[in-house]
LUMNULO-536734 format. One record per residue (C-alpha): chain; residue number from 0; residue in one letter; x, y, z. Coordinates in steps of 0.05 Angstrom, whole numbers, always signed. Each point is the difference from the previous one (the first is absolute). Last residue first. Example, Ala and Ser with C-alpha at 12.3 -4.5 7.8 and 13.67 -1.06 7.14 Angstrom:
BEGIN
> cadena,num,residuo,xx,yy,zz
> A,1,S,+273,-21,+143 $
> A,0,A,-27,-69,+13 $
! end
This chain:
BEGIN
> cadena,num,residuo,xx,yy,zz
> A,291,X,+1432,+1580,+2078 $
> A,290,X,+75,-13,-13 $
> A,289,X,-1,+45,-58 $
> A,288,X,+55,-14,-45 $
> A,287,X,+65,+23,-37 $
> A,286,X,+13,+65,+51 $
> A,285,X,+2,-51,+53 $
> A,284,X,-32,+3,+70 $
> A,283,X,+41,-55,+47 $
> A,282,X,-37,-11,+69 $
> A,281,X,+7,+8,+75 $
> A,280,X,+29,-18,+67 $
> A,279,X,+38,+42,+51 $
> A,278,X,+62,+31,+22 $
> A,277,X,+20,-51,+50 $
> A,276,X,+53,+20,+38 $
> A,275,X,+52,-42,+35 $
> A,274,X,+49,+19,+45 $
> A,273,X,+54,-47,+34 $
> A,272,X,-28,-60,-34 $
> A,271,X,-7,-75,+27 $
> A,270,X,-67,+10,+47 $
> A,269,X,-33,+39,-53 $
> A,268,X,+13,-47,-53 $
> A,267,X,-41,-51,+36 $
> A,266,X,-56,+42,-4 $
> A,265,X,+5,+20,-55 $
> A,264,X,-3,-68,-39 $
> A,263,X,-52,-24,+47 $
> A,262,X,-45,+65,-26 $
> A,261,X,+23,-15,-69 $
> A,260,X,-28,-71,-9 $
> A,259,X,-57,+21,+36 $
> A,258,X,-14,+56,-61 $
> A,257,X,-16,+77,+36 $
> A,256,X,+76,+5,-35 $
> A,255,X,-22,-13,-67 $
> A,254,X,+53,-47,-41 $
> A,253,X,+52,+11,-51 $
> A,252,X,+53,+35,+40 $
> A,251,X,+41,+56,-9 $
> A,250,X,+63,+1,+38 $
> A,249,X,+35,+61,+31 $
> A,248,X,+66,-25,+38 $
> A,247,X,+52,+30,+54 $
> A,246,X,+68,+5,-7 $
> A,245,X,+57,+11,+47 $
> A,244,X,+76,-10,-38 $
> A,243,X,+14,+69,+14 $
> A,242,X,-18,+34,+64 $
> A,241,X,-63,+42,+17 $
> A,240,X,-27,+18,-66 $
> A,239,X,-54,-58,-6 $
> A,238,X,+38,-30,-69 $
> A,237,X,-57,-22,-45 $
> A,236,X,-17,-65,-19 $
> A,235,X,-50,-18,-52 $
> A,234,X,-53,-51,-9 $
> A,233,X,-58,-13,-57 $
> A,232,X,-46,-48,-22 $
> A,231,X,-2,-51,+52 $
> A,230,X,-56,-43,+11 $
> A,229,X,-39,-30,+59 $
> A,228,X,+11,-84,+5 $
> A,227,X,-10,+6,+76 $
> A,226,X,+69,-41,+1 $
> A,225,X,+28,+50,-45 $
> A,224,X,-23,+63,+41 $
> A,223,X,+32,-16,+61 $
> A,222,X,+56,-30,-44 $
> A,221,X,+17,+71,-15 $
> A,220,X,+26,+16,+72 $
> A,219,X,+46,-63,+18 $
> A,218,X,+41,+34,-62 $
> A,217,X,+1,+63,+19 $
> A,216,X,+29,-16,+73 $
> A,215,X,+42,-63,-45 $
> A,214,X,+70,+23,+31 $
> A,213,X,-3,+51,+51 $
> A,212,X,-11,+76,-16 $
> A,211,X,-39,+19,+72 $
> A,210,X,-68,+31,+12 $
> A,209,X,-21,-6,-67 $
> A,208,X,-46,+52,-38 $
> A,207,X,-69,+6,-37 $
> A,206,X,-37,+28,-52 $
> A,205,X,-66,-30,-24 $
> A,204,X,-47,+12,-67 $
> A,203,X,-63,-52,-7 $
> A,202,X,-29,-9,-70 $
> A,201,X,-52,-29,-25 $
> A,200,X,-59,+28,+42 $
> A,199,X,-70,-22,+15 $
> A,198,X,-70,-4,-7 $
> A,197,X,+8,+61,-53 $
> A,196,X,-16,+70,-17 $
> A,195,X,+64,+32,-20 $
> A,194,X,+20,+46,+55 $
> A,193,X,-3,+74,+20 $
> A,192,X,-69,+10,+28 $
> A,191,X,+14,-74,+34 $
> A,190,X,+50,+30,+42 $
> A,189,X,+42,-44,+41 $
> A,188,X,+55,+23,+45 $
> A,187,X,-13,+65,-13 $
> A,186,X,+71,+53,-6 $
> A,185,X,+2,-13,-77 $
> A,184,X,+40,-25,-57 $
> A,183,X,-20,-17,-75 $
> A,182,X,+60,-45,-19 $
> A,181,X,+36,+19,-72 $
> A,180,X,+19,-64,-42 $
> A,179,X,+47,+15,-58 $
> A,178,X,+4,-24,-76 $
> A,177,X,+47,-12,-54 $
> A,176,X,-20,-53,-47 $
> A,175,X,+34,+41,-54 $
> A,174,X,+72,-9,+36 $
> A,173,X,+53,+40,-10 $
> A,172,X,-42,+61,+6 $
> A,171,X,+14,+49,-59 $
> A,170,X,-78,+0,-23 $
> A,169,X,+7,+65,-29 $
> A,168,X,+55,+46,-34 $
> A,167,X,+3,+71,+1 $
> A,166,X,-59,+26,+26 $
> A,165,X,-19,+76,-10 $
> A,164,X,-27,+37,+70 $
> A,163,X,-67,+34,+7 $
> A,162,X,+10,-13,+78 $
> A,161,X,-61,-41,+4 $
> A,160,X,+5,-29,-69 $
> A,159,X,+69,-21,+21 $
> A,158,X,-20,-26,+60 $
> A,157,X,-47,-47,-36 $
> A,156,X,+49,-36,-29 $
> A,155,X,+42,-21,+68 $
> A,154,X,+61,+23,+16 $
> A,153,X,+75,-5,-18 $
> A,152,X,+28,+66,-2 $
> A,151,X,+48,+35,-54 $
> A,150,X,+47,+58,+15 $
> A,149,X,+46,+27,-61 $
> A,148,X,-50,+59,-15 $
> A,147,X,-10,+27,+67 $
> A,146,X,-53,+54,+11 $
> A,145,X,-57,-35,-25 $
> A,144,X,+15,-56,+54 $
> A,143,X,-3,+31,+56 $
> A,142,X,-70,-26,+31 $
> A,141,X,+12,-69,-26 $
> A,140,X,+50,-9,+57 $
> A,139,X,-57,-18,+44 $
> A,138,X,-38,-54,-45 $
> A,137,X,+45,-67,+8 $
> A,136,X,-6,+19,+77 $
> A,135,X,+56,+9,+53 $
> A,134,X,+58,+13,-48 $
> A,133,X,+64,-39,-12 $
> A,132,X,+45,+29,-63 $
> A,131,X,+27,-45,-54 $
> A,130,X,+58,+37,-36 $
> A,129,X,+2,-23,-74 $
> A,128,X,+47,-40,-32 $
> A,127,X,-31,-58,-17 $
> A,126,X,-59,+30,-32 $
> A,125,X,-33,-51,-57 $
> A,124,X,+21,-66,+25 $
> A,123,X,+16,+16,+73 $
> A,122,X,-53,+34,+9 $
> A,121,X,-47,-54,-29 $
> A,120,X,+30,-56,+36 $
> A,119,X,-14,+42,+76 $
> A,118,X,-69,+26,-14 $
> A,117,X,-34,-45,+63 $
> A,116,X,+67,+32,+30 $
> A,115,X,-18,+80,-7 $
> A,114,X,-66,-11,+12 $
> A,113,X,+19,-31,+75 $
> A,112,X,+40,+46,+10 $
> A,111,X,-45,+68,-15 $
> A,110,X,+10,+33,-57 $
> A,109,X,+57,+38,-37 $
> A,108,X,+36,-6,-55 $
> A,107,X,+58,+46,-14 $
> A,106,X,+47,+15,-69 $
> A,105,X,-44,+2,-63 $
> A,104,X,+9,+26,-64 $
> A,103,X,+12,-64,-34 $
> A,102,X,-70,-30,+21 $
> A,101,X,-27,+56,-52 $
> A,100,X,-29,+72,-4 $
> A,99,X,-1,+12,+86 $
> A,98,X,-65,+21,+30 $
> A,97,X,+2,-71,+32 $
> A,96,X,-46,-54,+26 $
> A,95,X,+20,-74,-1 $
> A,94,X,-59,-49,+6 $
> A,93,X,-7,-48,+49 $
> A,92,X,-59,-49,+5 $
> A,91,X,-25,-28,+63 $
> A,90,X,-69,-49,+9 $
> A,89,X,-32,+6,+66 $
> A,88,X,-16,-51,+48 $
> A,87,X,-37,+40,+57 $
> A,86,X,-8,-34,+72 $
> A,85,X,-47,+14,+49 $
> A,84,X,-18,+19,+76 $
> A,83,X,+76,+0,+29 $
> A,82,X,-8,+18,+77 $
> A,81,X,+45,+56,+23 $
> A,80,X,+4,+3,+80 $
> A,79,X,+67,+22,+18 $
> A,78,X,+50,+25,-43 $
> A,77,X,+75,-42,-4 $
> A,76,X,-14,-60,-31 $
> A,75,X,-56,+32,-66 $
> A,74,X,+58,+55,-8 $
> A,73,X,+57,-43,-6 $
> A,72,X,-42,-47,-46 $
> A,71,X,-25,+58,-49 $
> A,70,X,+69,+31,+6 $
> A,69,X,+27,-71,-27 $
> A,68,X,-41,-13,-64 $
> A,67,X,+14,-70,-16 $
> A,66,X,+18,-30,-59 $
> A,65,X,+40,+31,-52 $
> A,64,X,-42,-40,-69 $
> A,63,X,-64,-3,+30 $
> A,62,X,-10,+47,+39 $
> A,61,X,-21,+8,+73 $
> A,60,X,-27,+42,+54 $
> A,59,X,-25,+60,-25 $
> A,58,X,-41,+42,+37 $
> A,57,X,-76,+23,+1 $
> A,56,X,-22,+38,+67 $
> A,55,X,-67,+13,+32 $
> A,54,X,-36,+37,+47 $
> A,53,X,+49,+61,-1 $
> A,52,X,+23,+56,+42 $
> A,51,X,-9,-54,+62 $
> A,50,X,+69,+5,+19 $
> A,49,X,+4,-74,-16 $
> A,48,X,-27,+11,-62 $
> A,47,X,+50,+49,-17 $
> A,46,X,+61,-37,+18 $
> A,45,X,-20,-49,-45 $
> A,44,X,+7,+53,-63 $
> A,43,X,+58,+33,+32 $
> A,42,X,+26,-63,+4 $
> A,41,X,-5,-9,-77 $
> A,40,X,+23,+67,-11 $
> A,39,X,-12,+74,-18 $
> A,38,X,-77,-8,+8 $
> A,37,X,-57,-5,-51 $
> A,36,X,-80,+13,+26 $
> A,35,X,-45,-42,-43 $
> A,34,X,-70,+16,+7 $
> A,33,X,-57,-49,+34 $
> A,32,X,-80,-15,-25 $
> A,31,X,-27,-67,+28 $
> A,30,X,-55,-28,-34 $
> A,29,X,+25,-76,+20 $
> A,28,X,+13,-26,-69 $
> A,27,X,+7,+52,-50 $
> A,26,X,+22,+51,+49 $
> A,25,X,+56,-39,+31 $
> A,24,X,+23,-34,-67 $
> A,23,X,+15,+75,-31 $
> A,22,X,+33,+14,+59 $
> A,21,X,+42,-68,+2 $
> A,20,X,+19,+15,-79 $
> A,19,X,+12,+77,+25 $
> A,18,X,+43,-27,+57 $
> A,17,X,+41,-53,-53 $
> A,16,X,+22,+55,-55 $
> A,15,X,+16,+48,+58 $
> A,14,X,+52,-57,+21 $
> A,13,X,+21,+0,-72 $
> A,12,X,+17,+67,+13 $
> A,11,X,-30,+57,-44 $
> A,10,X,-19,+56,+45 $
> A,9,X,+57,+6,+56 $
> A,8,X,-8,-42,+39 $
> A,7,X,+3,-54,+45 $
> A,6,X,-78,-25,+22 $
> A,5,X,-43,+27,+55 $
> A,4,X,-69,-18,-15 $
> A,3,X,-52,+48,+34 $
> A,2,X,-74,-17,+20 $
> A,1,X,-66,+33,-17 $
> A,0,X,-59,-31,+29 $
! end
């Protein structure tokens, strides 16, 4: 069967980068054969699946030096039935790619936010007076760059070769170690086709919000999962856009949700959130290792 990844685009994006790695995983280990279809945005990009234009979607959801990726966790919340299969750790190096002679001759940056801060120290060393400009994708302003010689874009490498495009400066993260973990997201919710083979799952990805902000309602919360000894390894609050100072919480956890531990868990979380969704269990594929 041939299925389609929907991943942001254009050519080039990191998160391009991470749906061929997946693709090239997909064929190799469970002889499926898929194409990479890019979309405008990350939404987009879950939006599709949803709409059933795609089988498959590969998103961001965190880096390691800014964190969380908050589309990703805005869009995961608020569209119905996705179901995280996978997650990608991919390495991410910057380089700056220009037309212009020298560093001197340029006046705007652009890329997308997050690129833009993981790049932060170096911009401010070697172009602090530039204009920093927001796009959707580190790739989509590529496709105007011959005709400006004082623009520059952070991107990765191999958009350069892609565009035919001459690289500045490279490796102009902050941080060498930078790296980002993409989820593989579907409508099924469990699909072994798509899956690592394995007795069970390491990871376990909830959302959930409070019925009323009193004192310790988070709190009372996590030690569900302390006293059942089940590791955290992630949370974040986001604001639920109906009146400020309401949050709710997406938490990773260390622990298979099929697990006992984690059925008792959930079930008495269930009866002290306001919504909870459960967006499934899975494993961690790496670019620096096979997990077979």
């Amino acid at each position: 069967m041939n299925q389609s990844i929907a991943h942001l685009g254009p050519p080039g994006t990191y998160t391009e980068q991470a749906a061929l790695f997946y693709l090239n995983w997909l064929k190799k280990n469970k002889g499926i054969e898929a194409h990479l279809c890019p979309y405008p945005s990350i939404a987009q990009s879950l939006q599709a699946v949803v709409q059933g234009n795609a089988q498959l979607a590969v998103v961001p959801v965190e880096n390691s030096i800014e964190g969380s990726v908050t589309m990703t966790l805005d869009s995961l919340w608020q569209l119905e039935t996705l179901r995280i299969q996978m997650a990608l750790v991919m390495p991410i190096a910057h380089a700056l790619i220009s037309c212009a002679s020298s560093l001197d001759n340029i006046k705007t940056v652009s890329s997308h936010p997050q690129a833009l801060a993981q790049c932060q120290r170096w911009l401010e060393k070697f172009l602090p007076n530039v204009e920093l400009i927001s796009t959707n994708s580190t790739t989509e302003p590529l496709q105007n760059l011959q005709h400006d010689k004082t623009a520059a874009v952070i991107s990765p490498s191999r958009a350069a070769q892609l565009y035919n495009l001459p690289i500045l400066a490279r490796g102009i993260n902050d941080n060498p170690e930078n790296c980002t973990r993409f989820l593989v997201v579907s409508q099924t919710e469990v699909d072994t086709a798509y899956r690592i083979a394995s007795a069970s799952s390491s990871h376990t990805s909830l959302a959930f919000s409070i019925p009323t902000n009193t004192p310790g309602s988070l709190v009372k919360l996590l030690q569900i999962f302390a006293k059942l000894n089940i590791n955290l390894s992630r949370i974040q609050s986001r604001p639920t856009k109906r009146s400020l100072g309401e949050y709710l919480f997406f938490i990773d956890l260390e622990a298979d949700s099929t697990e006992p531990k984690m059925q008792s868990a959930l079930a008495e979380l269930n009866t002290h959130t306001e919504v909870l969704k459960n967006f499934g269990s899975y494993n961690v594929l790496s670019n620096y290792s096979n997990p077979e």
